[in-house]
C-alpha positions as a printed NumPy array, in Angstrom:
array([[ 53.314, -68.311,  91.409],
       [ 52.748, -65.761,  88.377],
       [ 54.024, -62.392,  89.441],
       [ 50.869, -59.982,  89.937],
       [ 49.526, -57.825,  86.812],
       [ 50.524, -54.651,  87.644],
       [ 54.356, -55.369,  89.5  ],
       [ 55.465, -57.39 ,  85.877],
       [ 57.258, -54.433,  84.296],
       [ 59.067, -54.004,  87.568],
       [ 60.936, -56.947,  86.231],
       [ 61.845, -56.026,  83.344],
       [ 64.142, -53.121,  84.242],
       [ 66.705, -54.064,  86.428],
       [ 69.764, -53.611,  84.333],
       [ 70.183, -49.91 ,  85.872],
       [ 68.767, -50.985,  89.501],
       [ 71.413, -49.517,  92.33 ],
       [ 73.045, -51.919,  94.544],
       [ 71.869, -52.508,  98.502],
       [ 75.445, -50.664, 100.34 ],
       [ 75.232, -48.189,  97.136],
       [ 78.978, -48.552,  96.831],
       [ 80.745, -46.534,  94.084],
       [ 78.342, -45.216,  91.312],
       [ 79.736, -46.982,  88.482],
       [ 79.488, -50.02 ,  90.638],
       [ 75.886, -49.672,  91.577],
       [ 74.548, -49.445,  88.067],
       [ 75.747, -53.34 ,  87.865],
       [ 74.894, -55.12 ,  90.262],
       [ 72.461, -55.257,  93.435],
       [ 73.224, -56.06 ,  96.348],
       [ 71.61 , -59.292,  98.733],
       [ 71.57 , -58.576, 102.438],
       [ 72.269, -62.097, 104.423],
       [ 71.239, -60.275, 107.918],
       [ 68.648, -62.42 , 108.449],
       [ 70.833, -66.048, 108.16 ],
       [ 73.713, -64.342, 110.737],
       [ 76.527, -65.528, 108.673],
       [ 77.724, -62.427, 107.68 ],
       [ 78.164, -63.609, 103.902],
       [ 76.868, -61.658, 100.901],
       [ 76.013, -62.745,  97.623],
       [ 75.613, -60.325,  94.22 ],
       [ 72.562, -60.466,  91.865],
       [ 73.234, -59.786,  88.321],
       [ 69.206, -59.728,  87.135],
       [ 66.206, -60.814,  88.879],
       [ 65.878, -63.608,  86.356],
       [ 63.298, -66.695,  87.582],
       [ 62.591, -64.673,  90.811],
       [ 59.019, -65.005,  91.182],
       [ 56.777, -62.45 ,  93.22 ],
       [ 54.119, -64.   ,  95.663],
       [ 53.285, -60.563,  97.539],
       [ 52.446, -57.232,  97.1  ],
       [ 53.969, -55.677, 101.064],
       [ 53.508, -52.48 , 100.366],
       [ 52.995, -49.094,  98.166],
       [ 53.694, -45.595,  98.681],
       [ 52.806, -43.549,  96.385],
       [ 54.172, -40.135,  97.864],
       [ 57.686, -41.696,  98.525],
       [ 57.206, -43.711,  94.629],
       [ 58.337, -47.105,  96.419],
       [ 56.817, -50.591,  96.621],
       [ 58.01 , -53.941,  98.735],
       [ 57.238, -56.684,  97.392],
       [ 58.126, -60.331,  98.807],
       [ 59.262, -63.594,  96.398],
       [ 61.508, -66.389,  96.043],
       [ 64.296, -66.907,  93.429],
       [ 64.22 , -69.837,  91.03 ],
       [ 65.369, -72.941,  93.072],
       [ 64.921, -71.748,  96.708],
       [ 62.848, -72.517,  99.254],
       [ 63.894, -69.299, 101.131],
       [ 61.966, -65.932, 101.225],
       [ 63.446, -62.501,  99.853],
       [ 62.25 , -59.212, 100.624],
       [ 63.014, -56.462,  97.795],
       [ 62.21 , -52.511,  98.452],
       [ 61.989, -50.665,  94.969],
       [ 62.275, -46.78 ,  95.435],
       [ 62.368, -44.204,  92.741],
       [ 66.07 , -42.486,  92.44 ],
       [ 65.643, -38.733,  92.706],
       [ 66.684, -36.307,  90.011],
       [ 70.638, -35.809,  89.629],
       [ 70.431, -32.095,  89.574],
       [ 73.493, -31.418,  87.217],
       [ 72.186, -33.805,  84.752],
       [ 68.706, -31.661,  84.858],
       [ 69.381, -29.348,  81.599],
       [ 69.48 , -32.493,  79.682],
       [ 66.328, -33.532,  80.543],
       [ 64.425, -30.558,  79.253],
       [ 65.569, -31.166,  76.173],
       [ 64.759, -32.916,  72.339],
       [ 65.702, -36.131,  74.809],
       [ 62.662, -36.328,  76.676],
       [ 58.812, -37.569,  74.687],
       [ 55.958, -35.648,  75.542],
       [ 52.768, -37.308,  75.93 ],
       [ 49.768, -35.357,  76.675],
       [ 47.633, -36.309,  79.544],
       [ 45.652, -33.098,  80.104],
       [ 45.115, -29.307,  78.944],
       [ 42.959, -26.693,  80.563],
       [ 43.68 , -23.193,  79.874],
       [ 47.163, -22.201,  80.617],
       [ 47.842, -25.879,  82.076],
       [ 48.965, -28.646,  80.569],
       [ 49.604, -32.484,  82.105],
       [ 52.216, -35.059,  80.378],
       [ 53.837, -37.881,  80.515],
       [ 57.486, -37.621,  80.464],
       [ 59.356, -40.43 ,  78.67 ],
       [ 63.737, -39.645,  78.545],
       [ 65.72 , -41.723,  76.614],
       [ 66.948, -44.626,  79.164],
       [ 70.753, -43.563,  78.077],
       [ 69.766, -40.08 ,  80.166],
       [ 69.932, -42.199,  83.733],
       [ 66.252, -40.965,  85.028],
       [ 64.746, -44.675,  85.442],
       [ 67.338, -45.25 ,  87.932],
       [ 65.374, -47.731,  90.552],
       [ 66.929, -47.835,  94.293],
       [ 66.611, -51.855,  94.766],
       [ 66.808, -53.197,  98.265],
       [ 67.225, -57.22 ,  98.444],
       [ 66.706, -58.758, 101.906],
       [ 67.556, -62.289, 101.337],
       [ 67.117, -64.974, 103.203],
       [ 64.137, -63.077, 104.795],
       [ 62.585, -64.161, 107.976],
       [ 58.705, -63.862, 109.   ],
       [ 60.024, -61.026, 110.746],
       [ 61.376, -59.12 , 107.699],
       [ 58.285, -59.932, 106.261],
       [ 56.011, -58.772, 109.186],
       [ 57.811, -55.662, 109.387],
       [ 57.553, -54.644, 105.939],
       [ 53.859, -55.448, 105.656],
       [ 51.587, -52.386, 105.657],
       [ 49.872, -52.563, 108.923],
       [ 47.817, -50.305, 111.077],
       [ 49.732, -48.41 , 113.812],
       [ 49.083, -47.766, 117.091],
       [ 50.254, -45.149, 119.227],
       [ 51.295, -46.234, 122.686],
       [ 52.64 , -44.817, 125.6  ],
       [ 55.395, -46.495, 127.85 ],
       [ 55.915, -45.73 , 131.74 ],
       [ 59.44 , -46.651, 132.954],
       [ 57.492, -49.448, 134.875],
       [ 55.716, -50.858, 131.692],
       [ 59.919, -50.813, 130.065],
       [ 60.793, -52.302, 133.095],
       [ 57.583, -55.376, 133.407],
       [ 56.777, -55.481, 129.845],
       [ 59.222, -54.031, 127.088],
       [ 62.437, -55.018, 128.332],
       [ 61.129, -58.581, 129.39 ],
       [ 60.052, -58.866, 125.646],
       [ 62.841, -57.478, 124.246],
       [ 65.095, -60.258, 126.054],
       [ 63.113, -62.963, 124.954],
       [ 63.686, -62.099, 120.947],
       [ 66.762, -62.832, 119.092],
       [ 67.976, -59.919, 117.405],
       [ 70.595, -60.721, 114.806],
       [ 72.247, -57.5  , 114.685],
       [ 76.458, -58.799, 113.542],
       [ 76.239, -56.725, 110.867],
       [ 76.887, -54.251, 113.361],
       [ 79.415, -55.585, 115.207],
       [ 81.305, -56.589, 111.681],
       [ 80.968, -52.821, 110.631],
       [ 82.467, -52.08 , 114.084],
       [ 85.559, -54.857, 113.565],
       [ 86.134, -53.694, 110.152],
       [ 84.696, -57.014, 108.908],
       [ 81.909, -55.447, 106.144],
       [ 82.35 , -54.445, 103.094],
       [ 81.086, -51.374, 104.571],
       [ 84.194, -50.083, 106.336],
       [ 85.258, -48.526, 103.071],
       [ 82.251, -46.157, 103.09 ],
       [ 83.105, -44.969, 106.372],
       [ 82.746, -41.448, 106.433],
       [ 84.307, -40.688, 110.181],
       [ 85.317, -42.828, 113.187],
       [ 86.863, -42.117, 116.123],
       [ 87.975, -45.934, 118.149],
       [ 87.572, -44.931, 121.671],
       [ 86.31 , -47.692, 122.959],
       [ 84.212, -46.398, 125.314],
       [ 83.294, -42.481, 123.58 ],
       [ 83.729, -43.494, 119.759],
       [ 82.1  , -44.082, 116.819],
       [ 81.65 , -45.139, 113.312],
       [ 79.628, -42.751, 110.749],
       [ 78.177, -44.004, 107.612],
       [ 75.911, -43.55 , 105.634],
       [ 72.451, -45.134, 105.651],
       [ 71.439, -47.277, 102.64 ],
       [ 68.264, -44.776, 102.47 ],
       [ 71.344, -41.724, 100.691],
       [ 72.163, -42.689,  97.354],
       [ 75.048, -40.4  ,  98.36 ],
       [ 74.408, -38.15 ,  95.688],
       [ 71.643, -35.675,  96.262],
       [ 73.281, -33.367,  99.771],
       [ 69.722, -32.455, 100.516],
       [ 68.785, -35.964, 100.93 ],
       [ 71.792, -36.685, 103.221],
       [ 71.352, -39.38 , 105.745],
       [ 74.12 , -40.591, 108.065],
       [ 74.215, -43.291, 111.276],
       [ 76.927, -42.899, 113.878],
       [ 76.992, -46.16 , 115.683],
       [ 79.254, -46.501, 118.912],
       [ 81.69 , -48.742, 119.64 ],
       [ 80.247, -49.267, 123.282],
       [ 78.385, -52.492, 123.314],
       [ 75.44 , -52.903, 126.056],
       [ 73.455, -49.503, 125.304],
       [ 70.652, -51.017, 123.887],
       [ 68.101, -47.566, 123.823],
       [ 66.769, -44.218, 124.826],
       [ 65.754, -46.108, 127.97 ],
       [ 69.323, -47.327, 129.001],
       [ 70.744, -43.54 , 128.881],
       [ 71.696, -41.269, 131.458],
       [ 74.576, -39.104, 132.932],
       [ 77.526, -41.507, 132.228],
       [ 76.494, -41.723, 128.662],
       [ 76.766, -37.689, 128.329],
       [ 80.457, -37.86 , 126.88 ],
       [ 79.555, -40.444, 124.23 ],
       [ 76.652, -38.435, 123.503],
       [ 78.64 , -35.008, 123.482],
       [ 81.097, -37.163, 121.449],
       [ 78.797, -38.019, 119.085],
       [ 76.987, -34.627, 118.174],
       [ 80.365, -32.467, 117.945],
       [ 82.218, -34.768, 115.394],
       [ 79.493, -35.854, 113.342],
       [ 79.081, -31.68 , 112.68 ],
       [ 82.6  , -30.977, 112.037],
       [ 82.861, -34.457, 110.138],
       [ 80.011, -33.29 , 108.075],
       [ 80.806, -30.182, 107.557],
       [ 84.179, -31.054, 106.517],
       [ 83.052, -33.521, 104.056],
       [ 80.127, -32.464, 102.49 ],
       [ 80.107, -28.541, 103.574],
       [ 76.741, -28.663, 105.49 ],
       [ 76.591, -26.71 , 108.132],
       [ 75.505, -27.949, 112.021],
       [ 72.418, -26.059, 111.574],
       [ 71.427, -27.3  , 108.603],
       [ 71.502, -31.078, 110.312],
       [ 68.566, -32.773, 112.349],
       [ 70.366, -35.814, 114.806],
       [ 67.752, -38.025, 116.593],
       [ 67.963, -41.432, 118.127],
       [ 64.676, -43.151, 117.289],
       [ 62.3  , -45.254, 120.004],
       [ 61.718, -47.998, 119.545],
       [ 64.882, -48.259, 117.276],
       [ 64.922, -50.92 , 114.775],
       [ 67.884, -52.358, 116.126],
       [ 68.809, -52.732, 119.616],
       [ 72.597, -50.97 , 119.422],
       [ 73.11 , -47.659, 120.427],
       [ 72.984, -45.183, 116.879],
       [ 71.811, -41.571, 116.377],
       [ 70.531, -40.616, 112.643],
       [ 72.211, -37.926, 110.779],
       [ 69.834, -36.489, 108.207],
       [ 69.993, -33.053, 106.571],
       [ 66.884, -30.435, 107.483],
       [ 65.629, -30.666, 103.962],
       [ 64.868, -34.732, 103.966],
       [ 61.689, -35.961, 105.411],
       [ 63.413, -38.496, 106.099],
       [ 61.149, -41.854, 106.946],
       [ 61.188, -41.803, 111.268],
       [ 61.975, -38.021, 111.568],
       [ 58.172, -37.44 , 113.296],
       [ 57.791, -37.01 , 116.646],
       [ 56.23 , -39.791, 117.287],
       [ 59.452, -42.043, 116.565],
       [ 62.555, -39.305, 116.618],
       [ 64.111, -37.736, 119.68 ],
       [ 66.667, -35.099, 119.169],
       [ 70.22 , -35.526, 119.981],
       [ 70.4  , -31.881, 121.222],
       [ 67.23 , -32.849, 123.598],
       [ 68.72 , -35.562, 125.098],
       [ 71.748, -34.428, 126.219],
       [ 69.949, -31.033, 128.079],
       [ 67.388, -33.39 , 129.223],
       [ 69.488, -35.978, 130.765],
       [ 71.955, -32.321, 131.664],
       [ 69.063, -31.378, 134.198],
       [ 67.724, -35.042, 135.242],
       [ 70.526, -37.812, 135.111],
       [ 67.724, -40.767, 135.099],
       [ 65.532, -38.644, 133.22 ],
       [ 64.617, -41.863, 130.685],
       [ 64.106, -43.781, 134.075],
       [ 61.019, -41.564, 134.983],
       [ 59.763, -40.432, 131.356],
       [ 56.851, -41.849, 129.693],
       [ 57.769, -42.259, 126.013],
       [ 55.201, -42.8  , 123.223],
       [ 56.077, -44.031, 120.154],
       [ 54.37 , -45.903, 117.564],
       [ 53.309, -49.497, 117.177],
       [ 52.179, -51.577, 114.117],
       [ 49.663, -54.048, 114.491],
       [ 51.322, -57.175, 114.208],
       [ 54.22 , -56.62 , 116.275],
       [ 54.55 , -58.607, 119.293],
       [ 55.268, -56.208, 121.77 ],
       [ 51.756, -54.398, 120.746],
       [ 50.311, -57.806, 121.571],
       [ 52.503, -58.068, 125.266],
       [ 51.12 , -54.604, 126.228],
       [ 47.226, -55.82 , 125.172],
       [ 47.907, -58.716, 127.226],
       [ 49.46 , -57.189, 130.534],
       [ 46.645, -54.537, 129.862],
       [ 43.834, -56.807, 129.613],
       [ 43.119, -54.663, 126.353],
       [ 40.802, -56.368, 123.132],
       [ 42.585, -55.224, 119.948]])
């Protein structure tokens, strides 16, 4: 299938495309990277172009965030690949030469002391930098989740996690070994490893997320994931988790702050619910990032958990937790069904 009208110059500027671990920057402006999650094996493969990949869907757009998802094959395949395209932002020291005899002006608009253009620098300047995500093989799932969808908000009793979510939840298979090879040193990841301390039963890995391009500090986004398997949520937490939790927010400030000289206030940790993947992990992300799952109706902060479980142990065994739902997601479809709710 042709790729659509207005996604056909996405192809034809790949050459400076970022890789999917964002590994060193000269690396990144080679080469992206194809995430094998979805087939289990743990193998990765390395694009040099997009060359013969054709596009059969449009996911999504978003214009505030200047990304698009878009879903294909590659030439000879039969498998599905899901690609996220995101806008790099600005490298700040390289800013000077952008307002400069290097960049075209092209006027758009003029009204009194107001003027609209476009901006075209010279491709040698490293503005049309384009963050490229490559999800490949993807499953229906990849491609569900990536769809744009209505949401639903929906709130959870611990009897509804207990009848409904965690009988769902067991029935899925979750392919989450990238995890457990970042954990065992497996993944090329391990070398990006900002912090870890190996207790088995306390410790952690921090890394960052493949959302930093590890460039920008204001746009700073870290996971810690722990090395104790079996915590799958919010919902599994309570007073013997408050060391690994403690753990967790006082060396991810003092590794931060040590690395990257931001400051503990300057930080916002949160564990999301429902998380996207079902291993215990707390998001690092600096206060200036609206970072995608910061809102309140997906992020709970670190700091909150720990005083809330501090004055109720089981407090996640007795809380109703909302959180929101997209359309097509199974679970949504459980709850309707339990509910004897119509969509």
């Amino acid at each position: 299938m042709a790729a659509p009208a207005e996604v056909e110059g996405a192809k034809s500027k790949r050459s400076k495309n970022d890789d999917f671990l964002d590994q060193d920057s000269e690396q990144s402006a080679k080469k992206q990277k194809i995430d094998t999650t979805g087939s289990g094996d743990g193998v990765s493969k390395t694009l040099g172009s997009f060359e013969g990949f054709e596009i059969s869907k449009i996911l999504s757009q978003n214009a505030k965030n200047k990304s698009a998802i878009l879903c294909g094959k590659f030439q000879g395949s039969t498998d599905s690949a899901v690609v996220l395209l995101e806008k790099t932002p600005f490298p700040e020291p390289a800013l000077p030469s952008l307002l400069s005899a290097d960049l075209t002006l092209n006027l758009n608009l003029q009204n009194d002391i107001y003027s609209v253009y476009d901006g075209l620098p010279k491709q040698e300047l490293g503005f049309n930098g384009i963050k490229t995500t490559v999800i490949y093989p993807a499953t229906d799932r990849h491609i569900e989740k990536y769809t744009d969808q209505d949401i639903t908000l929906l709130e959870e009793t611990w009897e509804d996690y207990c009848n409904v979510t965690l009988p769902y939840l067991e029935q899925q298979v979750f392919k989450i070994q990238w995890v457990y090879n970042i954990l065992e040193k497996k993944a090329e990841e391990v070398e990006r490893i900002v912090f870890e301390d190996p207790d088995p039963q306390d410790g952690f890995v921090l890394l960052p997320d493949m959302k930093w391009d590890r460039k920008q500090m204001q746009n700073l986004y870290l996971v810690a994931i722990c090395h104790r398997r079996g915590i799958k949520s919010l919902r599994d937490l309570n007073d013997t988790h408050l060391p690994l939790l403690r753990n967790i927010r006082d060396k991810c400030q003092e590794a931060v702050l040590e690395k990257y000289s931001i400051r503990p206030d300057q930080l916002r940790m949160y564990l999301h619910y429902q998380p996207s993947y079902y291993h215990l992990h707390v998001h690092v992300t600096h206060l200036k990032f609206d970072a995608p799952g910061s809102g309140v109706t997906k992020a709970h902060l670190l700091s909150d958990v720990i005083q809330n479980i501090e004055l109720i142990p089981d407090y996640y065994q007795r809380k109703t937790l909302s959180f929101v739902i997209r359309e097509k997601d199974g679970l949504l479809a459980r709850f309707r069904e339990v509910r004897g709710e119509k969509k």
